[in-house]
C-alpha positions as a Markdown table, in Angstrom:
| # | Residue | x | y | z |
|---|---|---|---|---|
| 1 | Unk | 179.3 | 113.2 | -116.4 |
| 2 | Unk | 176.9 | 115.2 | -117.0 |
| 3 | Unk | 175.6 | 114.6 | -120.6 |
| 4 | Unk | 174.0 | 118.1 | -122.6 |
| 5 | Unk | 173.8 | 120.2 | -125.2 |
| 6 | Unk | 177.1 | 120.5 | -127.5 |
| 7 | Unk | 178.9 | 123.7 | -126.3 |
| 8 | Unk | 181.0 | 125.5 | -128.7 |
| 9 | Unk | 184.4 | 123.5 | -127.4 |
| 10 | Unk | 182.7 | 120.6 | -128.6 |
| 11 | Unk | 181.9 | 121.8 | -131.8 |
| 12 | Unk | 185.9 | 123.3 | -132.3 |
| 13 | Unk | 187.0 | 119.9 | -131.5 |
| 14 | Unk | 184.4 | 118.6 | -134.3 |
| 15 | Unk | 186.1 | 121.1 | -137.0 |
| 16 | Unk | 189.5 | 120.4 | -136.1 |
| 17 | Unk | 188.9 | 116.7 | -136.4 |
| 18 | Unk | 187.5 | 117.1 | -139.6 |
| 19 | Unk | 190.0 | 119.3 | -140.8 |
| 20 | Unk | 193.2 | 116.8 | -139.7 |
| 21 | Unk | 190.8 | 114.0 | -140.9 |
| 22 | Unk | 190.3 | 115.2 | -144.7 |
| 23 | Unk | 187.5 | 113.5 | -145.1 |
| 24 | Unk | 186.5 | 114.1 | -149.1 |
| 25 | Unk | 183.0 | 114.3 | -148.3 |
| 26 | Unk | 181.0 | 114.9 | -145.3 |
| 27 | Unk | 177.1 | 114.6 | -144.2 |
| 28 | Unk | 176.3 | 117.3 | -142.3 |
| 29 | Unk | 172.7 | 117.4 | -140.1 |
| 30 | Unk | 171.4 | 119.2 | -137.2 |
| 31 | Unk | 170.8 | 116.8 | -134.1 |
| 32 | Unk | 166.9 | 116.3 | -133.7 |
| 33 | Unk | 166.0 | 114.4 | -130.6 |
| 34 | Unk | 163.7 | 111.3 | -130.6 |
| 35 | Unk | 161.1 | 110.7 | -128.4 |
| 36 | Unk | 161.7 | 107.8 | -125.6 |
| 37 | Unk | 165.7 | 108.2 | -126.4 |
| 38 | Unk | 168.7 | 109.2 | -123.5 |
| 39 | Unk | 169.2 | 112.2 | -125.9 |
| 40 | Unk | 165.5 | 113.3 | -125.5 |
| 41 | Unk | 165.9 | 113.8 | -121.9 |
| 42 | Unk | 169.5 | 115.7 | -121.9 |
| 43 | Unk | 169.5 | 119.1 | -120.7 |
| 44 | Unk | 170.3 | 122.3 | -122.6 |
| 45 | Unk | 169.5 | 122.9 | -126.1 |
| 46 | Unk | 171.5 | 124.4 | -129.2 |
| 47 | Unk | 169.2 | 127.8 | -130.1 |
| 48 | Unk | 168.2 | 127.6 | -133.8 |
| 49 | Unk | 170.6 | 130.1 | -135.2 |
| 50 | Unk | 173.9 | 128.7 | -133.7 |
| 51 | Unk | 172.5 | 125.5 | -135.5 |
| 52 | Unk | 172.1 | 127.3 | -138.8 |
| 53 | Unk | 175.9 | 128.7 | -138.3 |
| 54 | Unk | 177.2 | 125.8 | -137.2 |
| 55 | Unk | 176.0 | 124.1 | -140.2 |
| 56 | Unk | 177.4 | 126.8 | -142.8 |
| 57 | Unk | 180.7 | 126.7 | -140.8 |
| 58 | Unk | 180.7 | 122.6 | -141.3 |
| 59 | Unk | 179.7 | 123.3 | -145.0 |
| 60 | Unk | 182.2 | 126.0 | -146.0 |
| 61 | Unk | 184.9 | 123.4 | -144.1 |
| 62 | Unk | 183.0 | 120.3 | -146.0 |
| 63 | Unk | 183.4 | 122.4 | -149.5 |
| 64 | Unk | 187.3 | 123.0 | -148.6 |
| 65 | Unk | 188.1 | 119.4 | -147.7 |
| 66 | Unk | 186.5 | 118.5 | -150.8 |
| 67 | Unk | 187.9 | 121.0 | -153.5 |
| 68 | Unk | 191.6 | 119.6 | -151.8 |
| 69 | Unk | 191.1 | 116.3 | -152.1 |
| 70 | Unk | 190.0 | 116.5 | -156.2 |
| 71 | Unk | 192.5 | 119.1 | -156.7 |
| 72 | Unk | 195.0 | 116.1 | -155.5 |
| 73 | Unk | 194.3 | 114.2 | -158.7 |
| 74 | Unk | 194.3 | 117.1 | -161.2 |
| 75 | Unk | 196.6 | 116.4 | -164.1 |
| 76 | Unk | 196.9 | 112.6 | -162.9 |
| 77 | Unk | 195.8 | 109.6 | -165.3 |
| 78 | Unk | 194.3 | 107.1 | -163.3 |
| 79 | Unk | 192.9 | 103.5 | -164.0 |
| 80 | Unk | 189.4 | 102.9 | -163.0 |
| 81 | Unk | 187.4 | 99.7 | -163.0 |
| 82 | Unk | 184.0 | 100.0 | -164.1 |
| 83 | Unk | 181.4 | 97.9 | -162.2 |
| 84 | Unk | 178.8 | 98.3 | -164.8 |
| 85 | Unk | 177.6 | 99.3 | -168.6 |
| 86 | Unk | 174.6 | 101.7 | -169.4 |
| 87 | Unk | 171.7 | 99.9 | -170.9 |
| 88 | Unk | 172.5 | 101.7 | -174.2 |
């Protein structure tokens, strides 16, 4: 197996795993590689503009996942348990 940069299969697979997953809120980063790390040495490289449109593709999906999963509790009373008062 020859380990490398993400190709765009990849990066589907990562979208449609979010979107079945539903997570209500996501992290989203660009890879960086570290110095003196397996990753470091891997061939191929993401050019900096499929990074930047990966990333807005991830956030618009990020920003859908999210909007759905408040919308579920609109109009919904809900108990809460509050861990904490304010100082005032």
């Amino acid at each position: 197996m020859v380990l490398g940069k993400e190709e765009e299969e990849n990066f589907q697979n990562t979208l449609n795993f979010i979107n079945q997953a539903s997570p209500h809120r996501i992290h989203i980063f660009p890879f960086s590689p570290r110095p003196e790390t397996p990753a470091f040495y891997m061939d191929g490289e993401v050019s900096q503009g499929q990074i930047f449109q990966r990333i807005k593709l991830m956030e618009t999906l990020a920003q859908k996942k999210s909007l759905e999963y408040r919308q579920k509790f609109l109009g919904k009373e809900l108990e809460v348990i509050v861990e904490s008062k304010p100082d005032k």
